[in-house]
N, C-alpha and C positions, 0 to 999 in steps of 0.2 A: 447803175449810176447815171447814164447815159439818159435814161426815160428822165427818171428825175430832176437831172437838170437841162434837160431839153423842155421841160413844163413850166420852169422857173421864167418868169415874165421878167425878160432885158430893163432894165432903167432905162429911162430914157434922158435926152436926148443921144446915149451912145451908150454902149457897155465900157465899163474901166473894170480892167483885169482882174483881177487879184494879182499876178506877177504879170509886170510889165515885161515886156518884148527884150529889153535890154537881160534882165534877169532870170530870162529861162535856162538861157544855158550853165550859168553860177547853178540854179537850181538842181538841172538835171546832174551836175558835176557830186554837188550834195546830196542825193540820192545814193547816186554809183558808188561815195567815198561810205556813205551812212551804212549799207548793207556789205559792203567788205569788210567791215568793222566787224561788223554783229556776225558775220559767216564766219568771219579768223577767229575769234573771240570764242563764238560756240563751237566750233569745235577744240580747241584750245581747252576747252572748261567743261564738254561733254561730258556726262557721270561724274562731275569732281562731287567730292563729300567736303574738302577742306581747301583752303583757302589758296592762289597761286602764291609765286612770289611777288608779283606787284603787287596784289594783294593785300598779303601780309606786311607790306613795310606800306605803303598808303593806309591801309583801314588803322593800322594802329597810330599813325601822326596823325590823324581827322582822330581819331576817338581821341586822343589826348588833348587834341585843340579845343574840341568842344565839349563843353560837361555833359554828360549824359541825360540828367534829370536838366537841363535848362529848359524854361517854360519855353523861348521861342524855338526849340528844336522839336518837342512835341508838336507846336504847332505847325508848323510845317511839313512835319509828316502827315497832319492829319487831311490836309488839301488834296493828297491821293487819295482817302476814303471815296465811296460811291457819291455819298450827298455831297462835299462839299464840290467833286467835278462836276457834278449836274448843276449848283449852283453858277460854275466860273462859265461852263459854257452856256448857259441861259442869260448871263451876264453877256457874254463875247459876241452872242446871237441875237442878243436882245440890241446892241449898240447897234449891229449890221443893217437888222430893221429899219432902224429910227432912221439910218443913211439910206435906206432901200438898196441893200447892197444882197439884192437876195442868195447870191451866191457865195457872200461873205456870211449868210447867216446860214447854210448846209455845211461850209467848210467846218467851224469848229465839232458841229453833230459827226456828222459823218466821219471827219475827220479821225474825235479822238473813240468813237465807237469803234471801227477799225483797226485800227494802232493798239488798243487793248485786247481786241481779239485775238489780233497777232499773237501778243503775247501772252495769254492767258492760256488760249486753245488751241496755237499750234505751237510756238516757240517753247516755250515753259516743258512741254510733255517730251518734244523733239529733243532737247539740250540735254535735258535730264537733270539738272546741277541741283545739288542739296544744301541747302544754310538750317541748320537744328530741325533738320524732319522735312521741308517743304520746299517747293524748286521756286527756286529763285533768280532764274535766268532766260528771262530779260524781266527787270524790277519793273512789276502792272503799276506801281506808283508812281514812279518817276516818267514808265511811258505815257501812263491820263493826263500828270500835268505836262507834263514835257508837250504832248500834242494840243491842249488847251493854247500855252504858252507862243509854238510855232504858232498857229493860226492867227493866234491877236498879234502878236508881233508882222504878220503879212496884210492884216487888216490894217494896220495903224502905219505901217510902211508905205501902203499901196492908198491910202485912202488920204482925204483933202483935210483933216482933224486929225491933233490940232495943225493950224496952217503954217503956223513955223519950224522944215523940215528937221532943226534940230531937237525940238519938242518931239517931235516922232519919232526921232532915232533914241531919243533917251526914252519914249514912254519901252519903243517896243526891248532895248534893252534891259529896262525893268523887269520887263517877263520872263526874262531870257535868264536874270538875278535869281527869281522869284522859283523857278524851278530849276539851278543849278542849287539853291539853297536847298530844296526837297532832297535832293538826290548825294548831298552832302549830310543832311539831320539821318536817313536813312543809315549812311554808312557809320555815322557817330552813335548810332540807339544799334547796333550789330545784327538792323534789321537784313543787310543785304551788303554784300562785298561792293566794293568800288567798282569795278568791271560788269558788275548787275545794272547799276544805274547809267553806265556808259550805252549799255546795248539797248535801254532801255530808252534813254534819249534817241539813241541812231534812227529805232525804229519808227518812235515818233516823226522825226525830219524826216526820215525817207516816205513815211505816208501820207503826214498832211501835206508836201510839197506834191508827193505825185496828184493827190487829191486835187490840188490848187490847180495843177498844169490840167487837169484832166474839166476843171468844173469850167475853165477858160475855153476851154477847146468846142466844149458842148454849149456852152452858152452866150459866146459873142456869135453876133451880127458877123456875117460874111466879108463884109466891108471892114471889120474890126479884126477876124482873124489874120486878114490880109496887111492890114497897118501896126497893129501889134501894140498901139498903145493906146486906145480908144479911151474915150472919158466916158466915165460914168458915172453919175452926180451922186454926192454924197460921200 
């Protein structure tokens, strides 16, 4: 990762973060707390077949609240499919462009590429956990959007659009809505236990944030690593 965004050409007239200087340490805290989550949890759920007790008394109050067959819970499951995260993050990537925020436009790629790896190829196999036949722990759905989600929520936090900070804080809350709702239609359609999509999110946060700390590191100006909150237009 390192080459990569060492090749990525600075905006000028200064690089702007992705996490400002103030926020690294919240960041790194959300890391540490995201992967103790997902460590308790799997083991906790290691080889389960059937459902814990939180479990069982959460997935049934979500499947009772929401009807099963409703159109917008299909839809929302369906934004973890392959196509439509290649869609959001071609979207997420495409905005970063237009800002020349080139390092905002590896974060969603890289980002939720990674973060589904995790869990597809080594989490998933390592946990072992089974929902009707197939491992379900850490949910790859809720990790693609959930890591979509973080990254535009850190783009739209950290960048100058829109310029009224509480427009920013409500866009990137949206996202933040937009795949708590994935990871709730998920446990209502008895694709995945509640605790699938918790781990699944954690891992998201813990890798697009480290992603973010790491593309900052490699990509500001010397003068910027040193002041920590450098601008970068767009």
């Amino acid at each position: 990762m390192a080459e990569i965004a060492s090749s990525v050409p600075s905006d000028l007239p200064g690089y702007r973060p992705l996490l400002a200087h103030r926020l690294r340490a919240p960041a790194v805290a959300a890391i540490v707390l995201a992967v103790i989550v997902i460590t308790v949890l799997g083991i906790h759920h290691a080889d389960e077949e059937v459902p814990g007790c939180l479990d069982g008394h959460l997935d049934a109050l979500i499947s009772s609240w929401l009807y099963r067959d409703h159109v917008i819970t299909g839809a929302l499951v369906t934004l973890g499919d392959p196509a439509p995260i290649a869609i959001l993050i071609a979207v997420v990537a495409g905005g970063a462009a237009a800002a020349r925020r080139w390092s905002g436009v590896l974060l969603p790629i890289i980002g939720t590429i990674t973060a589904a790896t995790l869990t597809e190829v080594i989490l998933k196999p390592l946990i072992g956990r089974l929902l009707s036949g197939h491992l379900s722990f850490p949910s790859g759905h809720t990790t693609a959007v959930a890591a979509v989600a973080v990254a535009a929520a850190v783009l739209i936090v950290s960048g100058r659009w829109p310029r009224s900070a509480a427009l920013r804080i409500l866009a990137g809350v949206t996202t933040v809505v937009v795949a708590s709702g994935v990871a709730i239609s998920l446990v209502a359609l008895r694709i995945h236990y509640l605790t699938d999509t918790v781990a699944g999110a954690c891992v998201a946060i813990a890798t697009v944030l480290a992603i973010a700390l790491g593309l900052d590191h490699w990509c500001q100006p010397g003068t910027a690593r040193q002041g920590g909150d450098g601008g970068l237009a767009g």
